[in-house]
Structures are given as structure tokens and as C-alpha cells.
C-alpha positions in Angstrom: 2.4 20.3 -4.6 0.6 17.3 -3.2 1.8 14.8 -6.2 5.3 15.9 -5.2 4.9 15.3 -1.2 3.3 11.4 -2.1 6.4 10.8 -4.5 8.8 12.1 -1.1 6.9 9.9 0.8 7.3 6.9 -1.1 10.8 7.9 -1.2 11.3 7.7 2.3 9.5 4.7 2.9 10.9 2.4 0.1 14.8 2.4 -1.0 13.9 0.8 -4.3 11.7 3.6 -5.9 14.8 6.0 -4.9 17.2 3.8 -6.9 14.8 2.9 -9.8 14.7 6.3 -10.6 18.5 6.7 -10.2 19.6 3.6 -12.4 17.1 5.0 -15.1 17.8 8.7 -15.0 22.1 7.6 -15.1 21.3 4.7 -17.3 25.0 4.1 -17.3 25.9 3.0 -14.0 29.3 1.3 -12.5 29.1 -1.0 -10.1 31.2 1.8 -7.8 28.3 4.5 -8.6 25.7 1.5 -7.7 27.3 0.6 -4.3 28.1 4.3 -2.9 24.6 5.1 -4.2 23.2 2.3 -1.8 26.1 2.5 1.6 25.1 6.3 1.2 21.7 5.6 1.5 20.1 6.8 5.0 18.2 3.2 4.6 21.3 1.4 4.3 22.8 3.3 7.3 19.8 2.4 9.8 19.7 -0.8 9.2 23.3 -1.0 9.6 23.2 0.8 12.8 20.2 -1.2 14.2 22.1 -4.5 13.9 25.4 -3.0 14.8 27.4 -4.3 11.6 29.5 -3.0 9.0 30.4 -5.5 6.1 33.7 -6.0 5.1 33.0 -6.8 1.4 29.7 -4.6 0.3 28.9 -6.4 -2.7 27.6 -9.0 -0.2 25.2 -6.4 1.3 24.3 -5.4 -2.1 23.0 -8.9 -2.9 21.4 -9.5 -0.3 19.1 -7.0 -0.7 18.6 -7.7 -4.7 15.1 -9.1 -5.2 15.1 -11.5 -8.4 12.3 -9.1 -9.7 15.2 -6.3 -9.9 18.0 -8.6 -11.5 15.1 -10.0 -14.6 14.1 -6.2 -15.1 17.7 -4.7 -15.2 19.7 -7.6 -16.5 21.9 -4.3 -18.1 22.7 -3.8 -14.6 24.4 -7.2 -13.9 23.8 -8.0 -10.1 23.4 -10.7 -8.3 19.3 -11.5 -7.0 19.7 -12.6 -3.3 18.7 -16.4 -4.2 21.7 -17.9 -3.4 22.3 -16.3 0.1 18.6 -17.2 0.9 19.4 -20.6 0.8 22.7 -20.4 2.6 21.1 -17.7 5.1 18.4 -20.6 5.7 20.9 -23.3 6.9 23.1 -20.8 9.0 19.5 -19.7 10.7 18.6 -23.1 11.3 22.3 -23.7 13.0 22.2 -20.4 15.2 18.6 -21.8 16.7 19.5 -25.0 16.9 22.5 -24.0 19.1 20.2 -21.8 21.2 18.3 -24.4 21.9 20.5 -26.6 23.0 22.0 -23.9 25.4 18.8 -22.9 26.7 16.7 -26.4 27.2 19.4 -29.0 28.1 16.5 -31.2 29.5 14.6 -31.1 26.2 14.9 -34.0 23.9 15.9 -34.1 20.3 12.0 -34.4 18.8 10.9 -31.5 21.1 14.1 -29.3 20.2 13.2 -30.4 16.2 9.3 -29.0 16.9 10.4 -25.9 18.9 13.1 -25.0 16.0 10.7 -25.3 13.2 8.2 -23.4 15.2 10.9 -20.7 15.3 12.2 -21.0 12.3 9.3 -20.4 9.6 8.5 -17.8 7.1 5.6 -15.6 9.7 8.3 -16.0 12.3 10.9 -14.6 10.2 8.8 -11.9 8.9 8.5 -10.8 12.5 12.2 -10.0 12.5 12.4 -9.0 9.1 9.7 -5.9 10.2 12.0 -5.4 13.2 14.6 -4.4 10.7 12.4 -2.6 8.4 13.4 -4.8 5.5 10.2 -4.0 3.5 12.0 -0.1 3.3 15.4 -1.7 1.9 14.4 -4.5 0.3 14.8 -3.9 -4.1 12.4 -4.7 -5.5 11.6 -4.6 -9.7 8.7 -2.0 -11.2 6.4 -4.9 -11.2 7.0 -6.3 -7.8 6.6 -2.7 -6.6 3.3 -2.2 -8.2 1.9 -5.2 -6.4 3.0 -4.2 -3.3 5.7 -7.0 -3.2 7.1 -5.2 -0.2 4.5 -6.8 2.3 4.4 -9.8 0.7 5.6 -12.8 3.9 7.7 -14.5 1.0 9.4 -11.6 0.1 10.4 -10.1 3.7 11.5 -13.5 5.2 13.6 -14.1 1.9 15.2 -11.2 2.8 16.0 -12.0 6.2 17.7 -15.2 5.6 19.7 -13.8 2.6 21.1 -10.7 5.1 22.0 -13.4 7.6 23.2 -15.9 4.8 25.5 -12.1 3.5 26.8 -11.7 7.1 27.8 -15.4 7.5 29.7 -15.2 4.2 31.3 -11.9 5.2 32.2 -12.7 8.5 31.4 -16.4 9.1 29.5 -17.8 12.4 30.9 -15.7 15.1 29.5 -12.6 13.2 26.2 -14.0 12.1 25.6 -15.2 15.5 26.4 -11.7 17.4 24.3 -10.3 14.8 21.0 -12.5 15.2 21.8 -11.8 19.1 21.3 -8.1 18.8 18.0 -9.0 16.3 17.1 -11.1 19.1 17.7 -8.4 22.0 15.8 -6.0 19.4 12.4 -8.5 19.6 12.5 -8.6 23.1 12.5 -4.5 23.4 9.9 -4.6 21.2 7.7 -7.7 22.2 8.3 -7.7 25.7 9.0 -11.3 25.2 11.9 -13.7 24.2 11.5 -14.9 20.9 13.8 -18.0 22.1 10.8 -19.8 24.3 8.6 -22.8 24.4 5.4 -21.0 24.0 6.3 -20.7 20.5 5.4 -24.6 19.9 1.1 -23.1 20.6 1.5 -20.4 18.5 3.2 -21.6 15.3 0.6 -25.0 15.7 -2.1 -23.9 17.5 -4.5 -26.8 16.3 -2.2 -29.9 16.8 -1.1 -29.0 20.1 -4.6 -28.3 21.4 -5.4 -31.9 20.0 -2.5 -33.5 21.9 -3.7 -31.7 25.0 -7.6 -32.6 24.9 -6.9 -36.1 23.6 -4.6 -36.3 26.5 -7.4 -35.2 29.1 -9.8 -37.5 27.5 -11.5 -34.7 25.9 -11.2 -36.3 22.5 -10.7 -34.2 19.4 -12.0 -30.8 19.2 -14.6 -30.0 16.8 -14.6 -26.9 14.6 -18.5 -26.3 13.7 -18.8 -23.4 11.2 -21.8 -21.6 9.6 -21.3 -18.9 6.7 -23.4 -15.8 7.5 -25.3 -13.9 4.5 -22.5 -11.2 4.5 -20.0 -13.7 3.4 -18.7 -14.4 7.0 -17.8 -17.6 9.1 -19.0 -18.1 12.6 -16.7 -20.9 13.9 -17.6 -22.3 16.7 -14.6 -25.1 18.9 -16.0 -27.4 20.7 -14.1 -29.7 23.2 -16.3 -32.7 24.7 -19.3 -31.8 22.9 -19.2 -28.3 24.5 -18.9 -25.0 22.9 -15.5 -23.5 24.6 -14.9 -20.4 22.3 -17.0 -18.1 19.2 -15.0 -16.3 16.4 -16.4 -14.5 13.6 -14.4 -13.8 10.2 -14.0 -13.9 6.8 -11.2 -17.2 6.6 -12.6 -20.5 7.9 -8.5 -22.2 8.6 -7.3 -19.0 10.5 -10.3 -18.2 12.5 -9.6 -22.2 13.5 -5.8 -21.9 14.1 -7.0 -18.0 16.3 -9.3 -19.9 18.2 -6.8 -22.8 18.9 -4.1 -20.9 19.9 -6.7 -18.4 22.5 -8.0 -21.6 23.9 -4.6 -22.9 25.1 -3.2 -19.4 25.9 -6.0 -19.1 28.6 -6.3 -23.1 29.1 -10.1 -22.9 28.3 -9.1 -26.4 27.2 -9.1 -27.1 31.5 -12.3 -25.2 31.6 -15.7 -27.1 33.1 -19.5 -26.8 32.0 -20.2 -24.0 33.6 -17.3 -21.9 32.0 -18.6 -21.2 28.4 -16.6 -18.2 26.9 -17.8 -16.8 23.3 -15.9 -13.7 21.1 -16.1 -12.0 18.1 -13.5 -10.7 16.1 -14.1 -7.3 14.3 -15.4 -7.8 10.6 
């Protein structure tokens, strides 16, 4: 009874066991049995909800979602892997930035609208919106990406973002990839509390460079990064900004307990702070 609740579980969760075990138990699918199988799916029909779209041509929702992993273990099955509208769902993400931008910062110049739209427009970023759309759950994936957990994998999720925009674009063109990404957009900020269009996005996607622009602007010089490994196999990192200790961290990855500490010392501008203002953490091991 318990074996049977974990495989109804995984079920629910993941789109690709459910039609794994239906392409192997039918063995001889059409492409008609394939796509009612997936627009049927409850999966299919909340993402499809969430983003208030319906495609006109399904086969392009049906490659989007196609892992490579699927297409090289089911050749038999002859689809499409979601490649190709990664790399067009890539360029038409770049564009509907890019014109936010422009909309939103008409005082910014072109090198600070390139940084803020690369800051915005990387794979952790996407991966943000991909989890907003639960695209781990839809995503299809092949036995072996399955098995090692290819569904949380950053690679993987913001693939699959930019081939379900690059789908929509080539379904509907601009218009409807850019209402779509709008009501992603109004999605993060119901979430986040927050606009994912916004400056502050420069400190958090490059913490360390901007912190070094800032202190070497203030005549701070560079900041130091001092770290120690402790006898559990931990780093203590300690930034220092004109010879001063400004913030602690403790964990087990020397460059992201760095880029963390960066990005909490310009958050609360610890950068501005004097002598007597000596702040210390520790993350949980």
C-alpha cells in the first residue's frame, strides 16, 4: 500500500514518469494518441491556465517541453527535443527585456541597459520563472535524466523556459510572447513581492564586481576575502573593506559564501559603515 502511494506521488509531481509508463505500456503510439495524452494532462492544463495561453499549433507545445534525454531514449517515438526553440526562445527573451528596459529607464545608457539585461537574463534568473511555472513537473525528461534528478538541475529548468517562450513566439509571434512573459512577470511580483524588472538586479546577479566599483570608488580599495577551512571541512570567509572585517560567513563553498557576503554587504550598505560598526554572521552548516 505504501509502494503504491510513492509511485501516485511521483505521478503527481512529475508529467514525465506518467508518460514514460504510457509510451511503454502502448508501445505503439500516434502522434494524435501522444498529443491528447499530453493537452489532457492536468499538468499541461495548469500551466496553461497560469500563463493564460492556448497554442494554436500543439506540436509546438509538445516540443517545447521535449528534453533531448527523451528524443535519444525513444527515437521510435520521433519528436522533436526542445533544442531548437531554446535557442530561438533565448533571442526573443533577450528582445522582450531589452524593450522593457528601454520603456522603463529612458535615462539609462546603452552599457548600463547591456549590464541590467544580462543580470536579468541568465540561467538562476530564469530558473526563478521557470519554478514559477512549475516547469520541473512538465518538463520530459528520459529514464536516465529522471534517475538523476534532472528535474532540478538550473540547466535543465531555464532550457525549458526559453524553449516555451521560443514555442509561443513561433505560435503566435511577438505580440503573444510578450503578453505572455507580462503575466510570468505579474506572476513574480505576486509571489516575490518585488518587480523582477529593477535595477537592484545589477547587486544581485554580480555581487562582487559591483561591491568593488563601489569601495574603489570611496577610496576603500578592493575588498579582501580572508578564508580559513575549519576541521569539519568548512570555510569561514571573512570581507574585509579598508583593512577592516565588515561581515563573517561560514559554509561549505569558498566562491558563493564570497558572492553571499557581497551581495549582504551592499544590500545593507555595510560598504558606508565606519570602525565602530563591525557586523559578523553565520550561515547554518
Amino acid at each position: 500500500m505504501q509502494k503504491t502511494t510513492c509511485n501516485q506521488n511521483k505521478r503527481d509531481l512529475f508529467l514525465s514518469v506518467e508518460f514514460i509508463e504510457f509510451i511503454t505500456d502502448k508501445k505503439d503510439c500516434s502522434r494524435e494518441v501522444l498529443l491528447d495524452f499530453i493537452l489532457n494532462h492536468s499538468s499541461t492544463k495548469n500551466l496553461l491556465q497560469k500563463i493564460d495561453y492556448q497554442f494554436n499549433n500543439f506540436e509546438l507545445f509538445l516540443m517545447s517541453i521535449t528534453h533531448p534525454s527523451l528524443t535519444n531514449e525513444f527515437p521510435e517515438l520521433k519528436l522533436e527535443s526542445n533544442q531548437r526553440l531554446e535557442y530561438l526562445g533565448d533571442a526573443v527573451i533577450d528582445l522582450l527585456i531589452a524593450d522593457s528596459l528601454i520603456k522603463t529607464y529612458p535615462s539609462f545608457q546603452e552599457g548600463k541597459l547591456s549590464k541590467l539585461r544580462s543580470a536579468l537574463v541568465n540561467e538562476l534568473s530564469l530558473v526563478l520563472l521557470s519554478n514559477i511555472l512549475d516547469l520541473s513537473h512538465i518538463i520530459l525528461l528520459g529514464k536516465g535524466e529522471l534517475h538523476t534528478k534532472g528535474y532540478v538541475k538550473s540547466s535543465v529548468l531555464s532550457d525549458a523556459f526559453e524553449s516555451l517562450i521560443g514555442g509561443i513566439f513561433q505560435d503566435s509571434g511577438f505580440a503573444g510572447a510578450q503578453k505572455v512573459f507580462s503575466t510570468i512577470l505579474n506572476l513574480y511580483q505576486e509571489q516575490f513581492k518585488a518587480d523582477y524588472i529593477t535595477d537592484d538586479a545589477l547587486d544581485e546577479f554580480d555581487p562582487k564586481s559591483r561591491l568593488q566599483e563601489l569601495t574603489v570608488a570611496l577610496g576603500k580599495g578592493l575588498p579582501q576575502y580572508q578564508n580559513i577551512e575549519t576541521e569539519d571541512r568548512q570555510y569561514k570567509v571573512d570581507l574585509m573593506i579598508d583593512n577592516k572585517i565588515v561581515l563573517t560567513r561560514i559554509g561549505p563553498a569558498k566562491k558563493q559564501i564570497e558572492r553571499e557576503l557581497a551581495y549582504q554587504v551592499l544590500k545593507k550598505k555595510l560598504y558606508l559603515e565606519g570602525d565602530k560598526h563591525v557586523i559578523k554572521t553565520s550561515a547554518s552548516k
